[in-house]
C-alpha positions in Angstrom: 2.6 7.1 -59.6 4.4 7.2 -56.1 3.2 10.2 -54.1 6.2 12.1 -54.4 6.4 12.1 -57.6 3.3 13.4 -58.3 3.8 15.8 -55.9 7.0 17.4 -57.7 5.0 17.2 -61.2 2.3 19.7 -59.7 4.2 21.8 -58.3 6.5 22.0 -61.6 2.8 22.9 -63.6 2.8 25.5 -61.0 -0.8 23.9 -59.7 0.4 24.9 -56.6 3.6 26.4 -54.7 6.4 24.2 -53.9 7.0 24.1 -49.8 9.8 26.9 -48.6 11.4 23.8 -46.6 11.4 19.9 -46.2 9.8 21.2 -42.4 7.1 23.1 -43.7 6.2 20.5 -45.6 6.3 18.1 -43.0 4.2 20.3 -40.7 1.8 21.0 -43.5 1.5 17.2 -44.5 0.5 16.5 -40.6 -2.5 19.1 -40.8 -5.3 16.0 -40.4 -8.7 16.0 -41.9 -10.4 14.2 -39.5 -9.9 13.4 -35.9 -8.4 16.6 -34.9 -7.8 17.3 -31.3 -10.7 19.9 -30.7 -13.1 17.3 -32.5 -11.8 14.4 -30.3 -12.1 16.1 -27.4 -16.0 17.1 -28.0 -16.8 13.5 -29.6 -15.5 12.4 -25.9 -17.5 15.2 -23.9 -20.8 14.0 -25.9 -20.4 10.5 -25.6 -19.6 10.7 -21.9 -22.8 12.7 -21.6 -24.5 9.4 -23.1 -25.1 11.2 -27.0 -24.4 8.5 -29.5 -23.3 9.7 -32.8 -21.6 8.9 -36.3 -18.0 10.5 -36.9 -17.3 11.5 -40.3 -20.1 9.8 -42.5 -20.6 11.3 -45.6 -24.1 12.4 -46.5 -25.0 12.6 -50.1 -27.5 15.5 -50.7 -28.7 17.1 -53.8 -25.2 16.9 -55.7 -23.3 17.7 -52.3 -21.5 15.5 -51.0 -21.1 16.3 -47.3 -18.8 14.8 -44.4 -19.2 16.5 -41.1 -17.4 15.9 -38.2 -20.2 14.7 -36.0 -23.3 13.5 -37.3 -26.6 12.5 -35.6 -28.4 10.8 -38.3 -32.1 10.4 -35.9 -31.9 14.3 -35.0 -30.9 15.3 -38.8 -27.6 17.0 -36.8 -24.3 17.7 -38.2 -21.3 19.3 -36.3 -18.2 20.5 -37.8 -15.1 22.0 -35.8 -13.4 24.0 -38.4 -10.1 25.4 -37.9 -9.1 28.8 -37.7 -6.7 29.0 -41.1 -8.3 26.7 -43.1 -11.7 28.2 -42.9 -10.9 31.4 -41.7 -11.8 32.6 -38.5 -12.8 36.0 -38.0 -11.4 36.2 -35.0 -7.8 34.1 -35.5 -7.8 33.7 -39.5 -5.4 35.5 -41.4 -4.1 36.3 -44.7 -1.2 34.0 -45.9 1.9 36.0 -46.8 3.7 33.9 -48.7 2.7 32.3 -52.0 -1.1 34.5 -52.0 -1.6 33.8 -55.4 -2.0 29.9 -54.2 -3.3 30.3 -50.5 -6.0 33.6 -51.1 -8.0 31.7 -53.8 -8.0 28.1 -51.9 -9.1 29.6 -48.6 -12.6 31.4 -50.6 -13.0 28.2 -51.9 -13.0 26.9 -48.5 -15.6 29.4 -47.4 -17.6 29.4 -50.5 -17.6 25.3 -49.8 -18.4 26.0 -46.3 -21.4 28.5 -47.1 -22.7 25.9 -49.8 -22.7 22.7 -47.2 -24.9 24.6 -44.5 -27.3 25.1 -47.9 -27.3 22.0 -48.7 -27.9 20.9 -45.3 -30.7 22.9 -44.3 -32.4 22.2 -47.2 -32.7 19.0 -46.8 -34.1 19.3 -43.4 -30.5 19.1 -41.3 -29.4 21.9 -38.3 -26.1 22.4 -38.7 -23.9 23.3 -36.0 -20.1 24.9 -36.8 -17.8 25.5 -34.3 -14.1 27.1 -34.4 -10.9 25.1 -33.1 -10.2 27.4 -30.7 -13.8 27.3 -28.8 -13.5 26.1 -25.1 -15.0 22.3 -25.0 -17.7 23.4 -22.2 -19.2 26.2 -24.6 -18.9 23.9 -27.7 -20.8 21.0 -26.0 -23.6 23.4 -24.9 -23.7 24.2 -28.3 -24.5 21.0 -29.7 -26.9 20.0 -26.9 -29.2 22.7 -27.5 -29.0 21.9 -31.0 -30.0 18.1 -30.2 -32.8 19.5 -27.6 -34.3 21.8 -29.6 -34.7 19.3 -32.2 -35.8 16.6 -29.7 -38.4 19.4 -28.9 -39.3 20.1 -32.3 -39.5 16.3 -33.4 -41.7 16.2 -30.2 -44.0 18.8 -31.6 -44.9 18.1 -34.8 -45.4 14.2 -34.2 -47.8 15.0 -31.3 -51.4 15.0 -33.3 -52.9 18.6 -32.4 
């Protein structure tokens, strides 16, 4: 079934609200899941600071399913760079005021996801890093070294007999 099609079908259910405008929905089908500007941009910063990493792998943990935006697999170090709607931000999130019935629901799920990853993560073992869209690259990178040092360091101390 073509795209569109299907598209009109939900949205006649009433699954979820039907765009205000052929621009909205435009604009909304442009909103990427993966290679976002902010991620780009840090993916760049850590490779020209010689860090070599996996971009969007998924990990399959204890029925999670996981893809973060920057993974180092020998670390056990996954980034994400979450946007400021879609997961939101404290600081730049805000409620939706049109169609709340659709938008309130889908953004807790989006945190309840979120909070439910990091679990999953650090129980198996992982650090996980999250960083908002609007972060400046130099404090974000900083971020995700110290994460890869201090495991470094910790990887460093428990393999060292004592």
């Amino acid at each position: 079934m073509p795209r569109d099609q299907a598209r009109k079908q939900a949205h006649a259910r009433g699954l979820y609200p039907a765009p205000l405008n052929e621009g909205r929905s435009r604009n909304m089908q442009a909103n990427r899941r993966a290679d976002t500007k902010p991620e780009v941009a840090l993916r760049s910063a850590l490779h020209r600071l010689g860090y070599r990493y996996r971009k969007d792998l998924r990990l399959d943990l204890e029925g999670v399913r996981v893809r973060p935006d920057i993974v180092f697999n020998a670390r056990k170090v996954a980034v994400f760079v979450d946007g400021c709607f879609w997961h939101v931000c404290p600081e730049h999130g805000r409620q939706p005021t049109i169609n709340e019935w659709y938008w309130t629901p889908k953004l807790r799920r989006n945190m309840e996801r979120d909070q439910a990853v990091n679990a999953a993560l650090e129980g198996a073992g992982w650090r996980v890093v999250r960083l908002w869209e609007h972060e400046l690259l130099p404090a974000a990178v900083e971020a995700v070294v110290a994460a890869l040092v201090s495991r470094s360091e910790h990887a460093r101390d428990t393999s060292e007999p004592g």
